[in-house]
N, C-alpha and C positions, 0 to 999 in steps of 0.2 A: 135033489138039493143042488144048487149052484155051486158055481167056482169061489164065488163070493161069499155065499151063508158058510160053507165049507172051511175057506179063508178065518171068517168071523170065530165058526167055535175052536179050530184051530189056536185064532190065536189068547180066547180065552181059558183055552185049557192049558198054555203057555203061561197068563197071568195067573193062575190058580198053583201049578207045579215048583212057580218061580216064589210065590208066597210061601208057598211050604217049603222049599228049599231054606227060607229067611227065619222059618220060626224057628223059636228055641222052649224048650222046658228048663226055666227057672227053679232051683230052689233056693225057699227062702226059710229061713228062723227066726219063729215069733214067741212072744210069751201069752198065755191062756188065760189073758184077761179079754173083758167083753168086748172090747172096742177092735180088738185082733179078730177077734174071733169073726164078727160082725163083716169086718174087712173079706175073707175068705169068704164068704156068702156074694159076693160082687166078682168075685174072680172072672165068673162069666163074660161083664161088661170091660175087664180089661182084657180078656184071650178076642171076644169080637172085636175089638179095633185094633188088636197087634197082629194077632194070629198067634202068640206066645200062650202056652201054658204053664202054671205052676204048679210046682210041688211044694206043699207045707211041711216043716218042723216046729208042730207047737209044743212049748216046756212050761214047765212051772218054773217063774221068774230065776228062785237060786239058780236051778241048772240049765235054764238058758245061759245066765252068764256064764257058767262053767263050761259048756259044751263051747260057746261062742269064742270065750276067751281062749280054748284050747285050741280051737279050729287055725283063728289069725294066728296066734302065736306059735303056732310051730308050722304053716304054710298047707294046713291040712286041705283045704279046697273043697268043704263038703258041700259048702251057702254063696249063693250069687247073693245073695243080700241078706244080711245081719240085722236083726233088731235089739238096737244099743241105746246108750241114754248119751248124757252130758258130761259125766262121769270119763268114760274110754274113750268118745269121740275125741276131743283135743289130743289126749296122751297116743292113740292109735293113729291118728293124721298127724304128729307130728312124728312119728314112727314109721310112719310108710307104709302103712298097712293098711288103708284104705282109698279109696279112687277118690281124688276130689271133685266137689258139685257143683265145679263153677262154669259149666259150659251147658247151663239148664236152658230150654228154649226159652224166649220172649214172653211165649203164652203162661208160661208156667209161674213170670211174675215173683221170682225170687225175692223180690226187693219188699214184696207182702208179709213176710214172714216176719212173725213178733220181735225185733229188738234181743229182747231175753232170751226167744228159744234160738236164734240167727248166732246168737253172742255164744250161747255155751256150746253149740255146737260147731264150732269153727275153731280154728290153730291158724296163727298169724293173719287173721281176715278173708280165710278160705272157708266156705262152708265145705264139711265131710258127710254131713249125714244130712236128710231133710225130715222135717221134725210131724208124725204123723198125727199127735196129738201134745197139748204141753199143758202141765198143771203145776198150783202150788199145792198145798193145802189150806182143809179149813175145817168148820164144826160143823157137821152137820146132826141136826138134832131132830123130837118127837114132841112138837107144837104142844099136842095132848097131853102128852106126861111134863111137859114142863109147866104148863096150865095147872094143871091138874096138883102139881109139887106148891104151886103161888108165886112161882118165878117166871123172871122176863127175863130172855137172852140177851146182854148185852151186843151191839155189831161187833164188838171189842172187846172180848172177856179176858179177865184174868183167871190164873190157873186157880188161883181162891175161889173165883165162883164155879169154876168147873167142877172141882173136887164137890165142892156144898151140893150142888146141882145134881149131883153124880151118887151120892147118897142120898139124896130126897126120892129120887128117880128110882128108883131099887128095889123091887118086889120080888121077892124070892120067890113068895110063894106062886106067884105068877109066870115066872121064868123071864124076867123083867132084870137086866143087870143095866144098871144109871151109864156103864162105860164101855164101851166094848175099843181098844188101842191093841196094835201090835206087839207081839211079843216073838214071836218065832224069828229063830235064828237066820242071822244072814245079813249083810251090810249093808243090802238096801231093802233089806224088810224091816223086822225089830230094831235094827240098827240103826237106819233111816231115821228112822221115827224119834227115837231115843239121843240122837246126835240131833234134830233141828230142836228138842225140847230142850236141851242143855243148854244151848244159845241162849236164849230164853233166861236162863237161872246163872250166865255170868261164866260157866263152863265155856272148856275147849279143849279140843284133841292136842293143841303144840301148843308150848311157847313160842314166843319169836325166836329161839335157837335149837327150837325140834325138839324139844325135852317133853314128854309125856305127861301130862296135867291131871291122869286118877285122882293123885293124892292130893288133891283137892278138896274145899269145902264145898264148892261149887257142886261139882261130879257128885258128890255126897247126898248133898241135898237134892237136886235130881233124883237119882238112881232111890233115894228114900219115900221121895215123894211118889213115885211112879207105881212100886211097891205096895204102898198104902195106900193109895187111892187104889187101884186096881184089887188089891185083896179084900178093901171094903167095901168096893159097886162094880167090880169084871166079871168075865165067866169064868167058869170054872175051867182050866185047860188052858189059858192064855197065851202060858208060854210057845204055844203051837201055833197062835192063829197067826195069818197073816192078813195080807189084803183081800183074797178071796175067801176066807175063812171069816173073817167080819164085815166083807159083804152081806154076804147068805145070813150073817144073827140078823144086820140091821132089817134089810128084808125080810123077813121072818117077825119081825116087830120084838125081838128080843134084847134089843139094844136103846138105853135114851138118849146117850150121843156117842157119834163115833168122831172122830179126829183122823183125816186120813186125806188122800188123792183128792182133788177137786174131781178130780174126771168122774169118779166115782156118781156124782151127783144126780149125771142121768139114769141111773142104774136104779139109784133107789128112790126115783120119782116117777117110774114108770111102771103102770100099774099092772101091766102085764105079769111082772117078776116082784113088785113089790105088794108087801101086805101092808104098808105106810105110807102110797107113793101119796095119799093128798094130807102128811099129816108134818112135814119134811120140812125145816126152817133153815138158813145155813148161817153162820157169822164168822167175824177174823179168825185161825188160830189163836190159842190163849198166849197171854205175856204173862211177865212175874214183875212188869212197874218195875223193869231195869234199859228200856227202853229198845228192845229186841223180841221181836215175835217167834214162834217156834214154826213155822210156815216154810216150808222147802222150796225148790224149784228144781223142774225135772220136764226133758221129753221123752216119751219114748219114740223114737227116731229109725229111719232106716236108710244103710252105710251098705256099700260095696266095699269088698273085699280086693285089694291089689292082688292079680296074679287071674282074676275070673276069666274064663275064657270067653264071658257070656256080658260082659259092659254095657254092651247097644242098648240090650233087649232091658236089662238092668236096672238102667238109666230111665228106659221106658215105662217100666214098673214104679221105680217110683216118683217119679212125674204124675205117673195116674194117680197115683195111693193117695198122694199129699198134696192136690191139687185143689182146685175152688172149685172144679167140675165134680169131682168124687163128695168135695161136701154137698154141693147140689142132689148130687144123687141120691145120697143118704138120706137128705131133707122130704125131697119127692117121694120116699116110700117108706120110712119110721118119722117122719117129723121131726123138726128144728131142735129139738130138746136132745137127740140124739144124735149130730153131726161130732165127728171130732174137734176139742173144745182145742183153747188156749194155742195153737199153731197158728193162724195169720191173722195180720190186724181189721181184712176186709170184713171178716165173719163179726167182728164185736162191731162195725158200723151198719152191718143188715140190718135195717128195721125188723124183721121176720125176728131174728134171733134176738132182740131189746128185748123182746117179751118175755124169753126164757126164762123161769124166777130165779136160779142160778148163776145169769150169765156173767153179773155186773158183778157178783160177791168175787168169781175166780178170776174177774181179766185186776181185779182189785187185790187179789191176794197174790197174782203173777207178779204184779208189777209195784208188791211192798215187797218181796224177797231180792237181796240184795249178796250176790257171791261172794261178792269183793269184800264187801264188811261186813261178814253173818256173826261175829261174835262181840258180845260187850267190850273186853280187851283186847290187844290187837291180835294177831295170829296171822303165823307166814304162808296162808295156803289163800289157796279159794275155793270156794264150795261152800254151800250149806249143810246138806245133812252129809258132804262127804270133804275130806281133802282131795283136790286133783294132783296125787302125787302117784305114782306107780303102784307103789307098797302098799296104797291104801288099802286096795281090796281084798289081799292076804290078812292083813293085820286084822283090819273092821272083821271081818267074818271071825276070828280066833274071839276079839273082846263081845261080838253079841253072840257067842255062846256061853263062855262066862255069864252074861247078865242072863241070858234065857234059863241058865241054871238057878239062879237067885229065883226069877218067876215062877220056877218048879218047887221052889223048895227044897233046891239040892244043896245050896250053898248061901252063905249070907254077904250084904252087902258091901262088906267092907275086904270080906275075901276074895269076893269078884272084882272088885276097884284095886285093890292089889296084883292081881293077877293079869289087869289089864296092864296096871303099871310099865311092870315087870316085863311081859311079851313085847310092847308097843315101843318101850328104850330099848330092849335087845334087839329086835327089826331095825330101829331105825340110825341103831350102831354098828350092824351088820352092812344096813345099805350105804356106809357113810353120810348117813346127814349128823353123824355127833364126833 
């Protein structure tokens, strides 16, 4: 061997030692829905071009939030990167507890990113988190069984036709229930769900002077209506389900509409996992003709933690994750029907992706949810299905277990609406806002 070839692997076993000197193992916390999961399948194609590996923490949604919330909040250091929504992002970045994302490369194109999902993830015009996927909701229904009932889905239904729809649709003996909606406990599961429907029917979590709004006729008729439709076209158990739990009916063909995540969409039109994927229509969430849809807005998003010792590699992560090359990636080997929806504006101008039959319903139900003004009368917060206030997330989790008790059977409507009352002014007399 020469001085030279000698020289040569010299100095690429120099560049090899100096790469691995560079890399780091990341871990990150995610929640066990498909689009995370699906993410962790690609891990490969981001360690070949960092040199970085990951380690996963995946949770069911509640105790994500739980774990996560615990982790920033007392400086615990478990997660180079959090996965958070719109909710904590602002209230956590303006708290100092996340790195902000405003020094993303050129290529990465920040200025792509949806308006709506840019806006709720940012505190004072800083983006915190970058948004891996973003949805509203919407209906998504069973062509057949609505056929087959004599009904046509309006683009735009009201909660009247849903309910009618939703008992026509109902085969018991079949194992056939017209509705399958959330009910399990937790503030952005059942609770979610239950807070953007009340919008809808004239309800709201505050007055304009933070006074608790239960005792309401609004709250009433809601929480009545939800009850009865669901007791006379849901499944059985409801109070439990959540989003993965009426994933799995709808797929399964045991549902004739579900009300839920837009993201959802690809899930249950793909025939690998669905036993309906070619039978799947979508339309608006429903309204109650008070001029307010029940339609949320949400990312789920991934946030650095202030204090990581791990930022580069971090930053580098997710740059990949939430990138137009990772939707590419996606595209090239599950098809366009499955890239992460609703996060930048490029992907709703693809031709490739116009064809999606989904695509036009969610970039349309993203962009009729409105934070600023989610309720018929006015109200001092912002959110939809959440207020962006501290307190919220203590409190919401206390009142959707009250109601998940009412969906049990344990308790009735009016005591559960009391109960909320009651905890919701005492929180928020405690926190001084009364």
């Amino acid at each position: 061997m020469t001085f030279k070839s000698v020289l040569g692997v010299a100095t690429a076993l120099t560049l090899v030692a100096g790469s691995a000197a560079l890399a780091e193992t990341i871990t990150i916390a995610t929640v066990n829905n498909g689009d995370m999961i699906r993410m962790q399948g690609y891990t490969d194609d981001f360690t070949a071009k960092t040199g970085h590996t990951v380690e996963w923490v995946t949770l069911e949604e509640n105790v994500l939030r739980q774990r996560v919330t615990t982790d920033i909040s007392t400086k615990g250091g478990a997660f180079d990167i959090m996965t958070i929504g719109m909710y904590e992002t602002p209230i956590w970045g303006s708290n100092g507890w996340l790195v902000a994302l405003d020094d993303l490369s050129a290529d990465y194109d920040a200025g792509d990113i949806l308006p709506a999902m840019a806006g709720g993830l940012s505190h004072d015009g800083t983006l915190y988190a970058a948004p891996f996927y973003g949805e509203s909701s919407m209906v998504m229904y069973r062509t057949d069984l609505m056929e087959k009932a004599g009904l046509e889905m309006p683009a735009a239904p009201s909660w009247s036709f849903i309910a009618k729809a939703a008992r026509e649709m109902t085969d018991r003996d079949n194992g056939i229930n017209g509705i399958c909606l959330r009910g399990k406990a937790g503030w952005g599961e059942g609770g979610a769900f239950i807070t953007a429907m009340s919008n809808s029917f004239g309800a709201r979590w505050f007055d304009e002077d933070w006074n608790a709004q239960f005792d309401t006729r609004e709250w009433s008729d809601t929480l009545n209506f939800f009850v009865n439709m669901m007791s006379d076209s849901g499944p059985a158990g409801y109070a439990t389900n959540g989003f993965n739990e009426n994933l799995s009916l709808f797929q399964q063909g045991k549902c004739g509409m579900w009300i839920d995540a837009t993201v959802a969409a690809s899930f249950v039109t793909n025939p690998n996992d669905s036993t309906v994927a070619d039978k799947v229509g979508f339309a608006l969430a429903p309204d109650n003709g008070m001029g307010v849809r029940s339609n949320w807005l949400w990312a789920w998003a991934l946030a650095i933690p202030a204090g990581t010792q791990k930022e580069a590699a971090a930053k580098q992560f997710i740059e990949w994750a939430t990138s137009k090359d990772y939707i590419e990636l996606v595209a090239a080997n599950e098809g366009w029907a499955n890239v992460p929806p609703g996060a930048r504006t490029s992907l709703y101008e693809n031709a490739n992706y116009k064809d999606v039959p989904f695509a036009q319903m969610t970039l349309d139900s993203i962009l009729s949810a409105d934070p600023t003004n989610s309720t018929v009368d006015p109200s001092p917060y912002v959110g939809i299905q959440f207020a962006a206030i501290p307190e919220f997330a203590g409190i919401a989790t206390e009142v959707s277990q009250e109601f998940s008790a009412v969906y049990a059977g344990q308790q009735s409507v009016e005591d559960a609406l009391a109960k909320a009352q009651a905890l919701t002014n005492d929180a928020m007399e405690a926190a001084g806002y009364r």
